[in-house]
N, C-alpha and C positions, 0 to 999 in steps of 0.2 A: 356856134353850132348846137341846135337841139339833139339828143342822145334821146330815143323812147325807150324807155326799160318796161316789160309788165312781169310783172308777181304773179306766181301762178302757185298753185299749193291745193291740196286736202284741208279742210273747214279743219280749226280749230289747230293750226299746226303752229300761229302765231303771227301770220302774213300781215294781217293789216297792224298791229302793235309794230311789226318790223316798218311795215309801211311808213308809220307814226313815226319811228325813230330818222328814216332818212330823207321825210322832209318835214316834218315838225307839224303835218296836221291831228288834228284830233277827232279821229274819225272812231264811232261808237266800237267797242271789240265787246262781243256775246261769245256766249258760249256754246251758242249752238250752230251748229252746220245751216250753211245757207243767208247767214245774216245780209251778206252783203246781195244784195238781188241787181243791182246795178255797177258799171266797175266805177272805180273813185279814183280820180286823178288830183296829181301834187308836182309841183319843180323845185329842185334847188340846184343853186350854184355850187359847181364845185370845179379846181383847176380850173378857170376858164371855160367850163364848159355848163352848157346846161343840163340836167338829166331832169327827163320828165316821165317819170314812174306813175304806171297805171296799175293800181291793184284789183285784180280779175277776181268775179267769183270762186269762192271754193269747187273743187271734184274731186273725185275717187281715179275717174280713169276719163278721155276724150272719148271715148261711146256716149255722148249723151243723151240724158233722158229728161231732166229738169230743164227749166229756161233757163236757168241762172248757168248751166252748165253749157247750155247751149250758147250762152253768150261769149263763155273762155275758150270754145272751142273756134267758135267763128271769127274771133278776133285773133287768136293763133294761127288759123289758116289762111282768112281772107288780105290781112292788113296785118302782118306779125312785124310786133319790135324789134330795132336794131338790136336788143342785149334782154334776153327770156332769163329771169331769175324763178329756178322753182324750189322753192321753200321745204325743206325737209322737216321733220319734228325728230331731234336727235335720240329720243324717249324712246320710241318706235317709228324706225326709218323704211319699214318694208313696205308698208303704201307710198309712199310719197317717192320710194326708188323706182316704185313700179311705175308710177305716173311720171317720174324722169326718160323714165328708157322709152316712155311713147311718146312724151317730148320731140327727143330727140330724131324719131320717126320725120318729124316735119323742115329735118335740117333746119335747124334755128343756132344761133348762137347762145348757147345754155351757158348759166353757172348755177353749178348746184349749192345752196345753203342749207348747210345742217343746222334749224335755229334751237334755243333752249339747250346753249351748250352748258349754259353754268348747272342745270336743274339734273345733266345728265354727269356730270362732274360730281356732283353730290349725291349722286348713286351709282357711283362707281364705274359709270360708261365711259372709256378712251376710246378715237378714233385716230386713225392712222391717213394723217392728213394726204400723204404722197401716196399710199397704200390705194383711197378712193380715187384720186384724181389718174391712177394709172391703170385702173380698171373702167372708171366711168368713163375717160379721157375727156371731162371737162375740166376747165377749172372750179375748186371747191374752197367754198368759207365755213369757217365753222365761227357761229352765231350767239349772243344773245339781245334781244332788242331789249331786256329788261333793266342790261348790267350795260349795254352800248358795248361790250366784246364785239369783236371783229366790223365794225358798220366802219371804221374808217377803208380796211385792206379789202371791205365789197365795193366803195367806192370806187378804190384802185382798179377791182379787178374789174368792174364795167369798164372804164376806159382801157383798159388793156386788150378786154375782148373785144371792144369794138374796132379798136385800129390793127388789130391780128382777128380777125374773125376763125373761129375754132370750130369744124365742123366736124366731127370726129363720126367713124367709121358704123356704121349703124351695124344693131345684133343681127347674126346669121341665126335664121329658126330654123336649117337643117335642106335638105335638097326639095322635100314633097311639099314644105310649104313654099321656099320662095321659087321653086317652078310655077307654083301658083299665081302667087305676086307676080313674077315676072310678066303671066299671059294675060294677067289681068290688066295689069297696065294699059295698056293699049286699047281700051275700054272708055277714059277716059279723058280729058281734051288733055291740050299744051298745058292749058293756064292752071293748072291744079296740081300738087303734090300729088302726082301717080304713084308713089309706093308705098305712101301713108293710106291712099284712099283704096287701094291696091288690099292691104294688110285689112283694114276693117271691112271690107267688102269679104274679105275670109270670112272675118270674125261674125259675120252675117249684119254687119250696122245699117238701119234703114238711111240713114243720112250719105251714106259710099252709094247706094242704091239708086237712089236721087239722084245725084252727080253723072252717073252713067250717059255717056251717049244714047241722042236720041234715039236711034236704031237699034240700039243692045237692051232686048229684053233679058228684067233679071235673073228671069228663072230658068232662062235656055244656058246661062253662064254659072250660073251659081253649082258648086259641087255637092253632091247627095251626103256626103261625110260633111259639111262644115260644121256640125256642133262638136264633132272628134276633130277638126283643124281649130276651130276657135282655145278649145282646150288647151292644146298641144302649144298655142302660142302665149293662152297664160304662164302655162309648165314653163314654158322656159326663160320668159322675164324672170319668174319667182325664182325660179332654180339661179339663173344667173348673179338675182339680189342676194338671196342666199350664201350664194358662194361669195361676193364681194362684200359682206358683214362679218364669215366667218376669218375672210383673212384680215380685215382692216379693223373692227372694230372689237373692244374685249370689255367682258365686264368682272370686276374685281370683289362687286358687292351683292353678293348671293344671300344675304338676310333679307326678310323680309321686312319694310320701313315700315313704321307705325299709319303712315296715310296708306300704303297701300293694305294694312291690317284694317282700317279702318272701312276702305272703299270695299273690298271682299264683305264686310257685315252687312256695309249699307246693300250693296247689290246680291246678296245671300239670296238666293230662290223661296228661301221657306222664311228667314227672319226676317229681309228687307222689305216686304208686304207689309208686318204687321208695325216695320218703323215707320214705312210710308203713310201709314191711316194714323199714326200716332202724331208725325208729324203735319200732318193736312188739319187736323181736329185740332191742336195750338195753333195752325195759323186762322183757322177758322175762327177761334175763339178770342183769340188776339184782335183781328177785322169786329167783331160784335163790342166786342170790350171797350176798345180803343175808338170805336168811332160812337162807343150809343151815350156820351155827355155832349161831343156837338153838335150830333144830330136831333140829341133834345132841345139844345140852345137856338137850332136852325126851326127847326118846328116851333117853337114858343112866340121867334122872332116875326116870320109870317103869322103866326093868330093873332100876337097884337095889330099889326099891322093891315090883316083881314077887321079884325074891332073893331080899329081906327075909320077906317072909310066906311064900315059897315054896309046895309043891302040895302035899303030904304027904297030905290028905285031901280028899274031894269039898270040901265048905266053902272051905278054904283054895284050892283049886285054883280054884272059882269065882270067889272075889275077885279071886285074881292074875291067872290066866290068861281072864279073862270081862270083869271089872270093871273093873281096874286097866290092863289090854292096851287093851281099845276103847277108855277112853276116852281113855285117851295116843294112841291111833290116831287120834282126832277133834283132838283139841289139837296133833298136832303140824304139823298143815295150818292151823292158825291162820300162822303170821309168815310164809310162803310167800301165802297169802291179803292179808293186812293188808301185803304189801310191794307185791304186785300193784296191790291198789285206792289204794296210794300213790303207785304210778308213773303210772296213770291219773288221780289226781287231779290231777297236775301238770299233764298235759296239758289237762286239765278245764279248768283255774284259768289256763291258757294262752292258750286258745281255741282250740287245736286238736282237738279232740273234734266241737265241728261242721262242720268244713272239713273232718274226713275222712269226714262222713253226706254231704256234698258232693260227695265227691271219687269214694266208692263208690258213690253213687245210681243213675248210667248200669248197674254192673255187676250193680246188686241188683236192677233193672227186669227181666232177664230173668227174674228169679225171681218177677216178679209182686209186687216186695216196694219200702221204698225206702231211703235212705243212714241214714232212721232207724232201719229195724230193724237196720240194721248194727250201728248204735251200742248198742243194747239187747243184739245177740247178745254183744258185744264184750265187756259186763259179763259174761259165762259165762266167759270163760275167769278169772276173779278165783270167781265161785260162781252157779251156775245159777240158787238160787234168786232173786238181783237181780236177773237179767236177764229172769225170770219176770214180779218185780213190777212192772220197767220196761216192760213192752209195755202195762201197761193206758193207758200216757199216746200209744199209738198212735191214729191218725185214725182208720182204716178197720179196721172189725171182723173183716174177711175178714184184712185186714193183721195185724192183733192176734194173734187165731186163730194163723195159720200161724205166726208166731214166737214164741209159747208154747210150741207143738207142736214146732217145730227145737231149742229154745233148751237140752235135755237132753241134745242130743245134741253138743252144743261140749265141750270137754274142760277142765273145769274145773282149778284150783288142789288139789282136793282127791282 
């Protein structure tokens, strides 16, 4: 018997490294939100059984707005796995609890994983394993893909949920809103989760909107207060998450660690600016340094080689000076290129890459734009063309757009 598992999470909480650990692919993990633009599938055997885990793109919340978001949304709703694993970051648990409880909106068979238990054990975070499970009421693992903690007792507990399916009792958001859900309901067909689609049609989501029966136009239904009920329905996941951290989960270690002394400097308002051009000017400088001996070697190597055949006649002249000239002119902005996108990947592989779409955000807002196209522009100066590819994993299509359109004009490597 095949078991479908899919992984569902907040970008960067660990999903696909967990991914990694339960079937043994090796599938790229970046650092930034959005890497995975497609979902990635893997099987392994275990107990006799097969489990075939899908790892879904990253999101914040099922409202979505990205494609990549709109993939873990539709594949949740339209075609959802026997056994919905969603990935907690035990660091900070407050998004990902939040993106649990809307989970659970779609009646799915949930288990929740708290992953990066070891990294939260080393700064003092205990969780109160029966504490969660008796307020979430699903079953909970607490994780680390790094150290292999708990990946045997997840495997357990998929087959457990799947032969007890656990659909636990969805949150009440009070009488005014689910009067609302209630009326809403009926709004839309059989085949669809009507209290999921019910709840974001509060929330005013064009994608509930859509879904509506032909006949029910959206704006003779829609309530004149829904950006005060859409509120009112954040208020109360948060408040609920809130309340099930403060009783289940404690922290012991109120100093503050040296990486987190370190990450406050780097992202400091007033000094991480003046590190960030510090650090951009060595890598620049490192890219000129490091690549300008073989790019002498490459240039010397085509002029003999122009010499050799020399121009004497149109033909020969073609080769050497057409042929032979271009394309040493393309090849020799290769090790200048490939030294750049190696000074960045350090930074990449660092963590510093996303603390500077952080750091830039406030500056790039006036442009209508945000800390992530920075980071997209940022690959132009290594080669336009990645910085072209990287804006399709942009939110906002207007945002998308306009850094497409800038991203020619950064002054590349070449």
């Amino acid at each position: 018997m095949v078991i479908t598992v899919g992984l569902v999470g907040n970008p960067n909480v660990g999903k696909t490294s967990l991914f990694n650990k339960l079937v043994g692919a090796r599938q790229y993990v970046a650092n930034w939100p959005g890497v995975t633009v497609t979902r990635i599938e893997g099987a392994t055997s275990y107990k006799e059984q097969t489990l075939h885990f899908i790892d879904l793109p990253g999101l914040y919340t099922l409202s979505a707005t990205s494609l990549d978001e709109k993939v873990t949304r539709d594949f949740l709703l339209y075609s959802p796995p026997n056994v919905t694993i969603v990935v907690i970051d035990s660091m900070s648990p407050e998004q990902g609890m939040y993106l649990l409880l809307e989970t659970l909106e779609l009646n799915l068979n949930v288990i929740a994983v708290f992953n990066a238990i070891d990294e939260a054990k080393k700064n003092g975070i205990r969780f109160d394993k029966s504490s969660l499970e008796s307020y979430l009421r699903v079953p909970v693992v607490l994780t680390s893909a790094h150290t292999g903690e708990g990946i045997t007792e997840l495997m357990d507990t998929i087959l457990a949920t799947f032969r007890k399916p656990n659909r636990p009792k969805l949150l009440d958001y009070g009488p005014e809103i689910e009067n609302k859900v209630a009326e809403f309901e009926r709004y839309f067909e059989d085949t669809y989760n009507k209290r999921f689609l019910s709840l974001k049609l509060v929330e005013g989501d064009k994608f509930a909107m859509e879904l509506l029966k032909k006949d029910v136009e959206p704006t003779s239904v829609l309530p004149s207060n829904m950006s005060d009920l859409a509120i009112k329905i954040a208020k109360r996941r948060y408040d609920y998450v809130t309340n099930v951290l403060n009783r289940a989960m404690s922290n012991s270690e109120s100093a503050i660690t040296s990486m987190e002394a370190i990450d406050h400097v780097f992202t400091h308002k007033y000094i991480g600016i003046p590190i960030f051009f510090a650090l951009m000017y060595l890598a620049f400088n490192f890219t000129f340094k490091a690549s300008e001996p073989l790019v002498g070697l490459i240039e010397v190597g085509f002029q003999k080689l122009t010499d050799l055949i020399g121009s004497n006649s149109i033909f020969t002249s073609l080769i050497s000076q057409g042929i032979i000239n271009g394309v040493g002119s393309v090849i020799s902005f290769i090790p200048s290129i490939f030294a750049l996108f190696f000074a960045l990947g350090i930074m990449e592989e660092s963590g510093y890459l996303p603390r500077i779409a952080f750091l830039m955000d406030r500056a790039m807002y006036s442009l209508k734009l945000t800390g992530r196209s920075f980071m997209t522009l940022l690959l132009g100066f290594g080669c336009n063309v990645s910085s072209v590819m990287a804006a399709r994993g942009l939110t906002d299509e207007r945002e998308r757009v306009t850094t497409i359109l800038v991203s020619p004009f950064v002054s590349c490597s070449a």
